[in-house]
PDB file of N, H, CA, C and O in Angstrom:
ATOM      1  N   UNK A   1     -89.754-191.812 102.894  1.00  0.00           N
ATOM      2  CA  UNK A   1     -90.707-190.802 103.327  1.00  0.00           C
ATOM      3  C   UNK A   1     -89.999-189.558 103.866  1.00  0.00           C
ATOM      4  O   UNK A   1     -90.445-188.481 103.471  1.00  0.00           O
ATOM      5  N   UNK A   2     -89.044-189.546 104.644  1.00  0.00           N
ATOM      6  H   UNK A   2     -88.682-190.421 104.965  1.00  0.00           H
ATOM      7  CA  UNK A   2     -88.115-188.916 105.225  1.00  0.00           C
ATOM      8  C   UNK A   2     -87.678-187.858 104.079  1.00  0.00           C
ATOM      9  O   UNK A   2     -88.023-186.677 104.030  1.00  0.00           O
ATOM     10  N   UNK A   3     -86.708-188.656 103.024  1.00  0.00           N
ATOM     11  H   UNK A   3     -86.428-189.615 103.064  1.00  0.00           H
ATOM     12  CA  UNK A   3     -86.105-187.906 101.745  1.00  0.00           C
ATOM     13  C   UNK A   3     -87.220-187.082 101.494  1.00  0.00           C
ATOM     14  O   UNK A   3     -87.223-185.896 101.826  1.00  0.00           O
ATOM     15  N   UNK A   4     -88.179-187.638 100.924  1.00  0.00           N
ATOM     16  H   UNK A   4     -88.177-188.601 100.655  1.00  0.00           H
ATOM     17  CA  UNK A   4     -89.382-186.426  99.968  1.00  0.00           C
ATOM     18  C   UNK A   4     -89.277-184.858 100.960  1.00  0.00           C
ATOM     19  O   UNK A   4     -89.193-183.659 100.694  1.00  0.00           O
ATOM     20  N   UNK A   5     -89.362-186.027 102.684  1.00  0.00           N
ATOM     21  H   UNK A   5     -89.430-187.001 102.900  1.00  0.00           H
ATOM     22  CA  UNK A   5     -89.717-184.471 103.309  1.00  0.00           C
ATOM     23  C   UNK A   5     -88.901-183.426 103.420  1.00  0.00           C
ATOM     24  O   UNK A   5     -89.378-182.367 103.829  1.00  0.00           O
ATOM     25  N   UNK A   6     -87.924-183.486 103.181  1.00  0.00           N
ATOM     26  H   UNK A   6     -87.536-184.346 102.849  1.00  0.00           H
ATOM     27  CA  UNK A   6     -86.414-183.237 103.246  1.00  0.00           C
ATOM     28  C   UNK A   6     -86.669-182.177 101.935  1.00  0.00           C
ATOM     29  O   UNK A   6     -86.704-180.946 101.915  1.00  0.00           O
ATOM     30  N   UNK A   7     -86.824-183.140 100.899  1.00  0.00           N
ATOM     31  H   UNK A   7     -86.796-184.140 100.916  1.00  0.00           H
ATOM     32  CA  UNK A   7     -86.325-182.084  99.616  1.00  0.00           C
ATOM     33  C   UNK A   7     -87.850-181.280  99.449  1.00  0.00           C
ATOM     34  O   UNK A   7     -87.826-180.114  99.055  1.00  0.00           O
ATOM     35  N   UNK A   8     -88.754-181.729  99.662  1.00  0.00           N
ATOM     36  H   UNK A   8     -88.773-182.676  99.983  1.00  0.00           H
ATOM     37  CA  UNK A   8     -89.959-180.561  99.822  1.00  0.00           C
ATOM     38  C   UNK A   8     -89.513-179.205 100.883  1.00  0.00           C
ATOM     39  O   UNK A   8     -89.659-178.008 100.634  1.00  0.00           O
ATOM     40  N   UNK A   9     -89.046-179.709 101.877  1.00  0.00           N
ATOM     41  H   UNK A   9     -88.927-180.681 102.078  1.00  0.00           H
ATOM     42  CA  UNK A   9     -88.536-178.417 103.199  1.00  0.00           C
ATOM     43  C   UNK A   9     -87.503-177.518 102.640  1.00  0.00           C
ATOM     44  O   UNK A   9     -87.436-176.289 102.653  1.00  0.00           O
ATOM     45  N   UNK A  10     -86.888-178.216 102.255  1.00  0.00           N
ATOM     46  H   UNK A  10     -86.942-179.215 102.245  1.00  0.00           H
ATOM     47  CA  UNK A  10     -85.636-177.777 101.696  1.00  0.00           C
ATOM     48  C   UNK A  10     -85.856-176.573 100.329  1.00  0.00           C
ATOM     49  O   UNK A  10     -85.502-175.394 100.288  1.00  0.00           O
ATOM     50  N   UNK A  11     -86.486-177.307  99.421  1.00  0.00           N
ATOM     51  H   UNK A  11     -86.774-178.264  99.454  1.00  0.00           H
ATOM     52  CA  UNK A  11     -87.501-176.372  98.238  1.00  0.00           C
ATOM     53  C   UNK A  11     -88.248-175.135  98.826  1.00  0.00           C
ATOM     54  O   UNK A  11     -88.079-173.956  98.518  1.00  0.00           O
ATOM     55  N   UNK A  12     -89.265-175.754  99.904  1.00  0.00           N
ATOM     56  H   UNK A  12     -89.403-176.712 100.155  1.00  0.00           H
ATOM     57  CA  UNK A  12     -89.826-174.726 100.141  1.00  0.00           C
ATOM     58  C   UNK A  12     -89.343-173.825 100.316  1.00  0.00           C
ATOM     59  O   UNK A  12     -89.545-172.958  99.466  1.00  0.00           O
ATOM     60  N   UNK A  13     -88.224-173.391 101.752  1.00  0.00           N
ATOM     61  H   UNK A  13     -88.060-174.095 102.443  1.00  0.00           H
ATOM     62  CA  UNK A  13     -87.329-172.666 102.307  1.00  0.00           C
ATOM     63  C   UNK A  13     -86.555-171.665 101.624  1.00  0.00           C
ATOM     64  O   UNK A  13     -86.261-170.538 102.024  1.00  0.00           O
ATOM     65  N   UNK A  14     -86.278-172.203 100.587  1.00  0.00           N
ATOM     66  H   UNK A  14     -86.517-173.118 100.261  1.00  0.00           H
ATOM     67  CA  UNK A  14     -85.360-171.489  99.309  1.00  0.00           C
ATOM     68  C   UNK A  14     -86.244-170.677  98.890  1.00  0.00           C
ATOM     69  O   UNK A  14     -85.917-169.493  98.979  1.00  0.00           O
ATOM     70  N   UNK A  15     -87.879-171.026  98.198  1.00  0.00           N
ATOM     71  H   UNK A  15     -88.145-171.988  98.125  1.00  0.00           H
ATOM     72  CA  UNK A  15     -88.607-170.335  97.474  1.00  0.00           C
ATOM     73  C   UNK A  15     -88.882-169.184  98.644  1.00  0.00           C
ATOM     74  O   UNK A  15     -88.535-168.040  98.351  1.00  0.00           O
ATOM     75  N   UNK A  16     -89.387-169.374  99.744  1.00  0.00           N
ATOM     76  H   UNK A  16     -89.668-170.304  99.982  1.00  0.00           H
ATOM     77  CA  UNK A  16     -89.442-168.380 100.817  1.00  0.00           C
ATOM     78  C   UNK A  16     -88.171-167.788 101.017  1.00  0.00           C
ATOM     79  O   UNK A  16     -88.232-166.630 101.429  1.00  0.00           O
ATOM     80  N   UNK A  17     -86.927-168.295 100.826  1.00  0.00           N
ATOM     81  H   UNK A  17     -86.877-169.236 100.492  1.00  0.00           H
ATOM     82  CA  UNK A  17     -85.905-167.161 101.119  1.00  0.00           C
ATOM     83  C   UNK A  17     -85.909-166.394  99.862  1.00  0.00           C
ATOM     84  O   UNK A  17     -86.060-165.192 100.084  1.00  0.00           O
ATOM     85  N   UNK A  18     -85.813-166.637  98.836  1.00  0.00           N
ATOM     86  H   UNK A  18     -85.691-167.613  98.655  1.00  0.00           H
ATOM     87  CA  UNK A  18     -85.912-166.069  97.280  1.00  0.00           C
ATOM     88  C   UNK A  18     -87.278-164.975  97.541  1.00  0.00           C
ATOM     89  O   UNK A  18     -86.896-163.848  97.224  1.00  0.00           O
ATOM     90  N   UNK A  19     -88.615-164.950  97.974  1.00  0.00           N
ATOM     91  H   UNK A  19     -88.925-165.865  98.231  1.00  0.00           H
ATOM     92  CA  UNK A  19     -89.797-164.870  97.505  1.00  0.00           C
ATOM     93  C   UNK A  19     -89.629-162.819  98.979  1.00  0.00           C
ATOM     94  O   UNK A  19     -90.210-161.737  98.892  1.00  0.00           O
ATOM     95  N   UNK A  20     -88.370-163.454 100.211  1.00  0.00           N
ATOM     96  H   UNK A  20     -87.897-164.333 100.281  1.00  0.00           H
ATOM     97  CA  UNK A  20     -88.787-161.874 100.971  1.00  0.00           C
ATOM     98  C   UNK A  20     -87.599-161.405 100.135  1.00  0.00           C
ATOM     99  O   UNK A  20     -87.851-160.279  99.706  1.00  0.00           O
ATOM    100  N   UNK A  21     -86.577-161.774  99.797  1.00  0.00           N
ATOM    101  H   UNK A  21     -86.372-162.688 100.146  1.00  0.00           H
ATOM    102  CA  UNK A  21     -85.469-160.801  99.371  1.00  0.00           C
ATOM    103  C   UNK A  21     -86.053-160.305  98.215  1.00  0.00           C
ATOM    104  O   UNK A  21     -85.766-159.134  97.966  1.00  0.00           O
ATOM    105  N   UNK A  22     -87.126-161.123  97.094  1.00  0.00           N
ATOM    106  H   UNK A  22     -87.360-162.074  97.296  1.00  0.00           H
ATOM    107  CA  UNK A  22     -87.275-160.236  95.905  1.00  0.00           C
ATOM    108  C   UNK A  22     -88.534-159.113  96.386  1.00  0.00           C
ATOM    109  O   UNK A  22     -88.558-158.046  95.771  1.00  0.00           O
ATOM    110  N   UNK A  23     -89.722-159.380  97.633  1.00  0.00           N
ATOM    111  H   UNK A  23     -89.702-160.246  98.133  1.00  0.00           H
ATOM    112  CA  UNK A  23     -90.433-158.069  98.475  1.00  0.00           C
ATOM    113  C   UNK A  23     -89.636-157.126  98.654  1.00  0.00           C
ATOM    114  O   UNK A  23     -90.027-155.995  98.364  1.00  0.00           O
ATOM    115  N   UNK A  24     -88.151-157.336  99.237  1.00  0.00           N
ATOM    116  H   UNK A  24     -87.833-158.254  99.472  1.00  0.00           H
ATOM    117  CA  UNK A  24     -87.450-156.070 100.061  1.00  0.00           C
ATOM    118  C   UNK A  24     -86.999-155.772  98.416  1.00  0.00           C
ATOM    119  O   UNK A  24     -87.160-154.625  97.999  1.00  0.00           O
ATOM    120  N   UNK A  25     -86.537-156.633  97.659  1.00  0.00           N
ATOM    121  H   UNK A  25     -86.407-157.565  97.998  1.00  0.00           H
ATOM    122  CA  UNK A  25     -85.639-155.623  96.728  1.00  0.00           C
ATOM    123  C   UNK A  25     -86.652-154.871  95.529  1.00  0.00           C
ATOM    124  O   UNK A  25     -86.351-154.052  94.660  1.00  0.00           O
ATOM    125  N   UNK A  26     -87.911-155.478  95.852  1.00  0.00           N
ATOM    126  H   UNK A  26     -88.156-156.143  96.557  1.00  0.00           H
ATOM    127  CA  UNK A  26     -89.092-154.493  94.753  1.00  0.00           C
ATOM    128  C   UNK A  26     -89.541-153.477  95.371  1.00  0.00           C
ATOM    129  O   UNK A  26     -89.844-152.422  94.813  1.00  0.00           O
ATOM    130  N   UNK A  27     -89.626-153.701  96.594  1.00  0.00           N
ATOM    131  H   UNK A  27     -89.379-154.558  97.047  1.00  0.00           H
ATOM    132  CA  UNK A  27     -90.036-152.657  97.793  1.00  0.00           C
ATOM    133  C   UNK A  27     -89.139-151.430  97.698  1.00  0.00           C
ATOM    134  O   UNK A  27     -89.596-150.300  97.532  1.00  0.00           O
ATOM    135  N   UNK A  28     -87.636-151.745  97.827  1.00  0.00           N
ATOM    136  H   UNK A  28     -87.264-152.663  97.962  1.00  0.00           H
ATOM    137  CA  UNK A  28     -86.391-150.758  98.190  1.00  0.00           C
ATOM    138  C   UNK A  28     -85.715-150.560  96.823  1.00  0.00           C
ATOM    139  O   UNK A  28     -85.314-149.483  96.379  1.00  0.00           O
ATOM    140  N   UNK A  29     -85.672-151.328  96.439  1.00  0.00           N
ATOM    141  H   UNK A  29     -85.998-152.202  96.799  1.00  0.00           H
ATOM    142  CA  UNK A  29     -84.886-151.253  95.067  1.00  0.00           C
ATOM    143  C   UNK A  29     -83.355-151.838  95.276  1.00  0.00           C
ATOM    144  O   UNK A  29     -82.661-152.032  94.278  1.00  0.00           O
ATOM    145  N   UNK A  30     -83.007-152.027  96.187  1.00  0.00           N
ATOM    146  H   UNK A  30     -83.571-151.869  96.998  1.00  0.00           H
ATOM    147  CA  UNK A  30     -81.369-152.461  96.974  1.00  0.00           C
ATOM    148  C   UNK A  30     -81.104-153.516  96.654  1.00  0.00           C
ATOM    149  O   UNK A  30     -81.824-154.360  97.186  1.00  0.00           O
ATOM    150  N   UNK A  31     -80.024-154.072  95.690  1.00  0.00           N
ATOM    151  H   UNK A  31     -79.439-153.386  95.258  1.00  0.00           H
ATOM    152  CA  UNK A  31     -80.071-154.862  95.602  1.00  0.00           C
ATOM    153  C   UNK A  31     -78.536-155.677  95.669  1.00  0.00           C
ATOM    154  O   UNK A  31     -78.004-156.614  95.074  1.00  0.00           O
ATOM    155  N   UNK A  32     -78.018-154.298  97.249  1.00  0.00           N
ATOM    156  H   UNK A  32     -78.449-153.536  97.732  1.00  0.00           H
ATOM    157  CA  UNK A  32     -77.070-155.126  97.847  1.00  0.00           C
ATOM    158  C   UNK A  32     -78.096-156.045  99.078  1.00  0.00           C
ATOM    159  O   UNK A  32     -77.587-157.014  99.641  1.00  0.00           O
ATOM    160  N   UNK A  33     -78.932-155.803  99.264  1.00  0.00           N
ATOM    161  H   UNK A  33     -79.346-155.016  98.806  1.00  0.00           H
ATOM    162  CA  UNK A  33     -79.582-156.548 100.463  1.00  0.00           C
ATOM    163  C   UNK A  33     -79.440-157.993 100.084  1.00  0.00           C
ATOM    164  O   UNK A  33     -79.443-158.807 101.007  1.00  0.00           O
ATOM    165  N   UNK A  34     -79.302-158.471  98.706  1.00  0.00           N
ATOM    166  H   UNK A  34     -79.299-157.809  97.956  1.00  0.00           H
ATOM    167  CA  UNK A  34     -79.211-160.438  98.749  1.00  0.00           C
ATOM    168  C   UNK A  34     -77.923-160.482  99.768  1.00  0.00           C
ATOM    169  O   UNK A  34     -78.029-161.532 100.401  1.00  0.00           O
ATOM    170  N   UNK A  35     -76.972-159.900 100.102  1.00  0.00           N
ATOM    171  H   UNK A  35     -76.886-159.047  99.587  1.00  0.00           H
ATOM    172  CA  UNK A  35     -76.058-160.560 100.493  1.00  0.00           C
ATOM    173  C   UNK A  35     -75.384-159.510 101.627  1.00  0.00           C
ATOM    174  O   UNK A  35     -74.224-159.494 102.039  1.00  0.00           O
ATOM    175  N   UNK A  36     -76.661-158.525 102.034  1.00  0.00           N
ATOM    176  H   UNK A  36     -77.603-158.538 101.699  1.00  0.00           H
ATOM    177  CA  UNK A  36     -76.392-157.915 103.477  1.00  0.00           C
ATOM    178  C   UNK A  36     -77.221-158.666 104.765  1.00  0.00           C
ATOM    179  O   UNK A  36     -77.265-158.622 105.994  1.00  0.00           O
ATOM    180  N   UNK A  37     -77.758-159.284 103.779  1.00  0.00           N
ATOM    181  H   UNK A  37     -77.722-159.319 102.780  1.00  0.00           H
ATOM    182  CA  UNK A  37     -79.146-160.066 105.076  1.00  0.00           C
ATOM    183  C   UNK A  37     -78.004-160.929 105.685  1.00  0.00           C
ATOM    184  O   UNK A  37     -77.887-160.766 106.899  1.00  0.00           O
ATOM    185  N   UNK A  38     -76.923-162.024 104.985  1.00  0.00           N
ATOM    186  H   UNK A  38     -77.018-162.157 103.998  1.00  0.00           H
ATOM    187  CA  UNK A  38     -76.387-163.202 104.888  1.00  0.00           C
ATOM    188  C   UNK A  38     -75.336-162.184 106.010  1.00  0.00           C
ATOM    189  O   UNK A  38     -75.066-162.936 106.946  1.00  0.00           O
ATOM    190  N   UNK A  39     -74.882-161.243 106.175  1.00  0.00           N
ATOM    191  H   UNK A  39     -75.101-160.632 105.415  1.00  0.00           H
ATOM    192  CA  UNK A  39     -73.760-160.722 107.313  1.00  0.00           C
ATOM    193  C   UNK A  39     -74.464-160.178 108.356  1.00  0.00           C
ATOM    194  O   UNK A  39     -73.830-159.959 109.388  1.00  0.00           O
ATOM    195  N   UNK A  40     -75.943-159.840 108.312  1.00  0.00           N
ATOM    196  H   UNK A  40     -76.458-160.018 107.473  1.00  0.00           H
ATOM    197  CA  UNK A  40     -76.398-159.399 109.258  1.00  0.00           C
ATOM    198  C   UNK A  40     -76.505-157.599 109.252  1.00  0.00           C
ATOM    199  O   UNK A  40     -76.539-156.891 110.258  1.00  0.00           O
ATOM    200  N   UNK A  41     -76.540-157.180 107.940  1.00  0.00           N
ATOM    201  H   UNK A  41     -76.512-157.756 107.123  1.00  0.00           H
ATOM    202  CA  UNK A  41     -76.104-155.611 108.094  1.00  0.00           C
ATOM    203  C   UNK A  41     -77.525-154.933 107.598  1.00  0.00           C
ATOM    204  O   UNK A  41     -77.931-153.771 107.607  1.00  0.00           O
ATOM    205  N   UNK A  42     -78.094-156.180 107.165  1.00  0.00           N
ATOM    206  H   UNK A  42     -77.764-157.124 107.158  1.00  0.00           H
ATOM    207  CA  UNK A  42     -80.167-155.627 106.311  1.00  0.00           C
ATOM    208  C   UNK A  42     -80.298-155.199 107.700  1.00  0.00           C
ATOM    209  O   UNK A  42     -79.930-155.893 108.647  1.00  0.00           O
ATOM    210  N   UNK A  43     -80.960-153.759 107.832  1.00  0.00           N
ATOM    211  H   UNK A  43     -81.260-153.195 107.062  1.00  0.00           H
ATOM    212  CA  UNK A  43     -81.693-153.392 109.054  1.00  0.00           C
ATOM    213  C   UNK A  43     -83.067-152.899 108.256  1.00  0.00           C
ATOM    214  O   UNK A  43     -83.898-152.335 108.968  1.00  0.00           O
ATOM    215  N   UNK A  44     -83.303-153.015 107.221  1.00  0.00           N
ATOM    216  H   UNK A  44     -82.628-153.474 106.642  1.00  0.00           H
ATOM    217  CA  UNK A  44     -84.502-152.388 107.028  1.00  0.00           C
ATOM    218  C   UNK A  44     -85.660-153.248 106.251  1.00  0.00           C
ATOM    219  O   UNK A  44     -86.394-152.892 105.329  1.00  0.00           O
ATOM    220  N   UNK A  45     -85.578-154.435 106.902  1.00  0.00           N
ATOM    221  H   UNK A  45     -84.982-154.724 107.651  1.00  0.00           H
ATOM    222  CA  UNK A  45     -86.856-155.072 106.615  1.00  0.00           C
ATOM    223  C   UNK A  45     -88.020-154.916 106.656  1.00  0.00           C
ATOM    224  O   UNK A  45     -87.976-154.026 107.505  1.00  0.00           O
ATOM    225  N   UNK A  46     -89.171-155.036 106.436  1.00  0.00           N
ATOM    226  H   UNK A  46     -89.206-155.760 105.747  1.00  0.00           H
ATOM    227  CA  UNK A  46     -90.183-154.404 107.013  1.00  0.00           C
ATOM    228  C   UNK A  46     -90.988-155.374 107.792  1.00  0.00           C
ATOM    229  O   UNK A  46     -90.581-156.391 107.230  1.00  0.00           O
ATOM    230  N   UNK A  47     -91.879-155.827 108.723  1.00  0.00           N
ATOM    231  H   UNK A  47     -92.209-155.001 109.180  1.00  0.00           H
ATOM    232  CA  UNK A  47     -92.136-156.646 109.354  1.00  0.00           C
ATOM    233  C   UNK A  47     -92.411-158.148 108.818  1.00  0.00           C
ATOM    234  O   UNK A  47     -92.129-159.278 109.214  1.00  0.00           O
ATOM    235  N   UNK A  48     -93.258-157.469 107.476  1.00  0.00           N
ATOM    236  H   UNK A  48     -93.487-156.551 107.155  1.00  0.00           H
ATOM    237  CA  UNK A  48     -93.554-159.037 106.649  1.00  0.00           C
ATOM    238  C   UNK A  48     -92.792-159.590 105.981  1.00  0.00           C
ATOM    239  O   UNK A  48     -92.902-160.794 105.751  1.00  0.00           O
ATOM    240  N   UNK A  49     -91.675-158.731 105.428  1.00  0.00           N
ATOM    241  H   UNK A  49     -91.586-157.753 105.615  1.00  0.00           H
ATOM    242  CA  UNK A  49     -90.803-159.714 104.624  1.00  0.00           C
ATOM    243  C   UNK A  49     -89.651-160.520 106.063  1.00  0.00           C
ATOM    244  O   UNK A  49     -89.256-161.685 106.099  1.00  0.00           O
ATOM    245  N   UNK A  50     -89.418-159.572 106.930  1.00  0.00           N
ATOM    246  H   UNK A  50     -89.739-158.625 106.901  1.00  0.00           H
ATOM    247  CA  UNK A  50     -89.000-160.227 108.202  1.00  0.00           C
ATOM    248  C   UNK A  50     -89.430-161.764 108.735  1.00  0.00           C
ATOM    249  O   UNK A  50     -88.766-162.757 109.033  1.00  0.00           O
ATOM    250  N   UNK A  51     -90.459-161.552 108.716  1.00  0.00           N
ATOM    251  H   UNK A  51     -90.998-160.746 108.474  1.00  0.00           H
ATOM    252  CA  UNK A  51     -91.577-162.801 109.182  1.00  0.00           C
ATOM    253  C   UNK A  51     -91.203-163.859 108.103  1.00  0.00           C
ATOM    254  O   UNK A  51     -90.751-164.958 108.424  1.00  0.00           O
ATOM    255  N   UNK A  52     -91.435-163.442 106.654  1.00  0.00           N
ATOM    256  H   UNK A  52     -91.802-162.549 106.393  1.00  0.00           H
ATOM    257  CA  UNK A  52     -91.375-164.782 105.860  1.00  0.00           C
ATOM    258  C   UNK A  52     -89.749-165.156 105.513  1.00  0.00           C
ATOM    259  O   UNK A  52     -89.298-166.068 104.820  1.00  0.00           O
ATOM    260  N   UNK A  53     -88.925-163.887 106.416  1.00  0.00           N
ATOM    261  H   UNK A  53     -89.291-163.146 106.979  1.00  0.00           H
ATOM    262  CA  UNK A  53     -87.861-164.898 105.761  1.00  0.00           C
ATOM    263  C   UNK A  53     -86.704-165.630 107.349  1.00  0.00           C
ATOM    264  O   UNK A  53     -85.682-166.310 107.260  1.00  0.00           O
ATOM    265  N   UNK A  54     -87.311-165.204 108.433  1.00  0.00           N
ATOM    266  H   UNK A  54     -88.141-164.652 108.506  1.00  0.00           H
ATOM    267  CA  UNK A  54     -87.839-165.876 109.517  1.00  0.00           C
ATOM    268  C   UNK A  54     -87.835-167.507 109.350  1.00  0.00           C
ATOM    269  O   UNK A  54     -86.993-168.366 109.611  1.00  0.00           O
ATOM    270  N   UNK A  55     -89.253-167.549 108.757  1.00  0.00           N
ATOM    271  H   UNK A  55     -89.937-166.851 108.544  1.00  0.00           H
ATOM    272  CA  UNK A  55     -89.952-168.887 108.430  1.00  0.00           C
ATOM    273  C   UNK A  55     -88.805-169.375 107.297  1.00  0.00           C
ATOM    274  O   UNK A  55     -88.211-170.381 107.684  1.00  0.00           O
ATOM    275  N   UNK A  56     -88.509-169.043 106.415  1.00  0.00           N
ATOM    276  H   UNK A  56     -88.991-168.226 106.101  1.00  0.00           H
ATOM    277  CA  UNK A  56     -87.520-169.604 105.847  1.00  0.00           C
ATOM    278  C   UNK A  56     -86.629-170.388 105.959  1.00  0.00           C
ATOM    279  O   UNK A  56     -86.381-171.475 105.438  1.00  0.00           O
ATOM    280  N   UNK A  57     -85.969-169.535 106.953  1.00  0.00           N
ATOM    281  H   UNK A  57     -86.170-168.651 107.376  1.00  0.00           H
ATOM    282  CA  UNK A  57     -84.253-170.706 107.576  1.00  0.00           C
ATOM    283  C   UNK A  57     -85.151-171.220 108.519  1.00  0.00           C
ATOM    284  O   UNK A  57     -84.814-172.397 108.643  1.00  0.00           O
ATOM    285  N   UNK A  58     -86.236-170.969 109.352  1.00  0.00           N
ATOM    286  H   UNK A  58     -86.509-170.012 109.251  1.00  0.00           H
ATOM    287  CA  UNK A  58     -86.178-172.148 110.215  1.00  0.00           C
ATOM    288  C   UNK A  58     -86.950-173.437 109.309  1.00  0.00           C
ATOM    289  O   UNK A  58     -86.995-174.583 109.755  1.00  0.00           O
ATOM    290  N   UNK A  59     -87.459-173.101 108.163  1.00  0.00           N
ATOM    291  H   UNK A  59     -87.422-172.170 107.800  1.00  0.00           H
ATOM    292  CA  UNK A  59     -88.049-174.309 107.174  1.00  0.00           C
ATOM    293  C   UNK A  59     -86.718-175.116 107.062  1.00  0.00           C
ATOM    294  O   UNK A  59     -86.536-176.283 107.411  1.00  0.00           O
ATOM    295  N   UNK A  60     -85.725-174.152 106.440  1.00  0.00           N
ATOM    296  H   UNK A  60     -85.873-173.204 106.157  1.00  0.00           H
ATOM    297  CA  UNK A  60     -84.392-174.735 105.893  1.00  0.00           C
ATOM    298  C   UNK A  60     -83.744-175.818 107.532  1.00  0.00           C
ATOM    299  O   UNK A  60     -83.377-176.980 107.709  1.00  0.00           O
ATOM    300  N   UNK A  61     -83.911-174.609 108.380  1.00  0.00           N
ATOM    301  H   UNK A  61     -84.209-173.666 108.236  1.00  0.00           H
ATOM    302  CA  UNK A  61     -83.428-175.443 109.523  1.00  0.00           C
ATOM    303  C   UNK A  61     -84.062-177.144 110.075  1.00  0.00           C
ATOM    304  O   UNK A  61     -83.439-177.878 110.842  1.00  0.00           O
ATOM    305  N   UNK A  62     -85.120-177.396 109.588  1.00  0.00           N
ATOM    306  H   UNK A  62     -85.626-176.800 108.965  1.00  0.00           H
ATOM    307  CA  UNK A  62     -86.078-178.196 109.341  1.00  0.00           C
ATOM    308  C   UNK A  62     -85.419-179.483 108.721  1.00  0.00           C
ATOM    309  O   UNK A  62     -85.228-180.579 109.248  1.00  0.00           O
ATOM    310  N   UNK A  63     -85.075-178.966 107.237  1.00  0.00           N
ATOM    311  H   UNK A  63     -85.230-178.075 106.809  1.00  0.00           H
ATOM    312  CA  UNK A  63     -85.238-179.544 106.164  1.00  0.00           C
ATOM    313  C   UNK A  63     -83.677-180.499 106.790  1.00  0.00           C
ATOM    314  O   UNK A  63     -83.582-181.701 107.040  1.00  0.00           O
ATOM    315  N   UNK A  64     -82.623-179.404 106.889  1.00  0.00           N
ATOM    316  H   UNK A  64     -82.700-178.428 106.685  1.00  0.00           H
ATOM    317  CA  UNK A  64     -81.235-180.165 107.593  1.00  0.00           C
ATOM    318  C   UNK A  64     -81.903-181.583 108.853  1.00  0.00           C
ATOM    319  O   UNK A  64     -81.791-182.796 108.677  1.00  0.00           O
ATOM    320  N   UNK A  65     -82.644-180.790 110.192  1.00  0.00           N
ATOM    321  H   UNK A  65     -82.735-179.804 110.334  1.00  0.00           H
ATOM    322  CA  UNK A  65     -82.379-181.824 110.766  1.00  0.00           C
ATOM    323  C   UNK A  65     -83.240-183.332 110.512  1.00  0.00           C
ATOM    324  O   UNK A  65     -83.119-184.397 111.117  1.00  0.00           O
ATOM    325  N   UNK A  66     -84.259-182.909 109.225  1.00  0.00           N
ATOM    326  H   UNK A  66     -84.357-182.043 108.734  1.00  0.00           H
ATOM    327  CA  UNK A  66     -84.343-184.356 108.414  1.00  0.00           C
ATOM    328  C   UNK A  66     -83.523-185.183 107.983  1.00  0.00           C
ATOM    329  O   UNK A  66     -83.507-186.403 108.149  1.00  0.00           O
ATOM    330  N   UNK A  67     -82.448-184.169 107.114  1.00  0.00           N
ATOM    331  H   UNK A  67     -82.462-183.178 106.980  1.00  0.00           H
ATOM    332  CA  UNK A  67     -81.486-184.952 106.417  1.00  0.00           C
ATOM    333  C   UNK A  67     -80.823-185.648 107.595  1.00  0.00           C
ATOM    334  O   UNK A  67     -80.638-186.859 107.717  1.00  0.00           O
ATOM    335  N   UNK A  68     -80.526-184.770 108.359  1.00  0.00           N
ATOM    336  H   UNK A  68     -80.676-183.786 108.260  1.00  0.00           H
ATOM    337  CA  UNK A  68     -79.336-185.994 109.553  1.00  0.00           C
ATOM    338  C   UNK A  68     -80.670-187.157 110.213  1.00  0.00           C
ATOM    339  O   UNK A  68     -80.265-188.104 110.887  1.00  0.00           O
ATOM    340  N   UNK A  69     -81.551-187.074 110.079  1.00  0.00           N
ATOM    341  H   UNK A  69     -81.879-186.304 109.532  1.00  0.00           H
ATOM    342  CA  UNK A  69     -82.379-187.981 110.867  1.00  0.00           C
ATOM    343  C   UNK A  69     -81.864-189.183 109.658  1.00  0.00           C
ATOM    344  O   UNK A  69     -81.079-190.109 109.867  1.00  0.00           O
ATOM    345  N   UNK A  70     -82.431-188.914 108.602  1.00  0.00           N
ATOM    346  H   UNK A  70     -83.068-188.163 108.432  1.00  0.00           H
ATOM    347  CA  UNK A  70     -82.546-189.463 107.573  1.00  0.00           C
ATOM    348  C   UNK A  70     -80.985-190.186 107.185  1.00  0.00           C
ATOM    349  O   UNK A  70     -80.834-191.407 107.134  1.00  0.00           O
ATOM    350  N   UNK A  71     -80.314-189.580 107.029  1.00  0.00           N
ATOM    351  H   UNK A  71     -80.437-188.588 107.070  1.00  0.00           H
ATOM    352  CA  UNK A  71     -78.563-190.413 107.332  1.00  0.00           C
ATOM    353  C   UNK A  71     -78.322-191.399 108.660  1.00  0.00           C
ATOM    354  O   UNK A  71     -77.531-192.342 108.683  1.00  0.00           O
ATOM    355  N   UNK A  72     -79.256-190.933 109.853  1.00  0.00           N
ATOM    356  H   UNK A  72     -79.899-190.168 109.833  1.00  0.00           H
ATOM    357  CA  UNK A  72     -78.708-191.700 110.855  1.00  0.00           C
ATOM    358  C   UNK A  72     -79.584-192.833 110.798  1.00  0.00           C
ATOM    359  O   UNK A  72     -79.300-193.838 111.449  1.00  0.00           O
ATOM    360  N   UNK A  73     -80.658-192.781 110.063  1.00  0.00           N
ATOM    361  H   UNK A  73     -80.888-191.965 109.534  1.00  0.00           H
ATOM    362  CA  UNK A  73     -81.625-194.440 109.871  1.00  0.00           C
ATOM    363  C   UNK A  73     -81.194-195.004 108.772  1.00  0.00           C
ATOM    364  O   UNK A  73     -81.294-196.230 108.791  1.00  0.00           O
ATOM    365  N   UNK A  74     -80.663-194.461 107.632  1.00  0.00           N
ATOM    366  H   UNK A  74     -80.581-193.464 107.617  1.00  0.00           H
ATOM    367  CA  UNK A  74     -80.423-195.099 106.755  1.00  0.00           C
ATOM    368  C   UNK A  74     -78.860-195.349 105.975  1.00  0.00           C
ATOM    369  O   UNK A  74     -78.506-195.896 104.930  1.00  0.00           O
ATOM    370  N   UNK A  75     -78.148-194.617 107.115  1.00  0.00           N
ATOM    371  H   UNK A  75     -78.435-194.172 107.964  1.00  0.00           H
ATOM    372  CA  UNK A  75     -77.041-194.689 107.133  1.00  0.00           C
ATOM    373  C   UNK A  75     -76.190-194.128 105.470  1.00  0.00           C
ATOM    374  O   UNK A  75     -74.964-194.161 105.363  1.00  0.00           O
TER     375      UNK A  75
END
């Protein structure tokens, strides 16, 4: 039960990280932003793609501390 939830969180997270970078890069056209967000140098998000990609890593952040739940019960 654990696994499914894991690779559903995990899926999701991705499609939400994929789903604000392709808003900002249809929005801006920039398409150094895939890999200015990842150093911290994107300053020009706009609130909503902010928000969903926010929700993203903490989905992703999610999805990890399943997996370690999920390793430490089932070894």
């Amino acid at each position: 039960m654990i696994a499914i939830a894991q690779t559903i969180a995990l899926c999701l997270g991705a499609l939400l990280v994929l789903a604000s970078l392709g808003k900002y890069i249809q929005r801006s056209g920039n398409w150094h932003g895939i890999w200015q967000i990842w150093i911290g140098q994107l300053k020009d998000f706009n609130v909503a793609e902010y928000r969903l990609f926010r929700s993203a890593v903490l989905i992703l952040l999610f999805a990890v501390v399943l997996r370690i739940i999920n390793l430490t019960l089932n070894g």
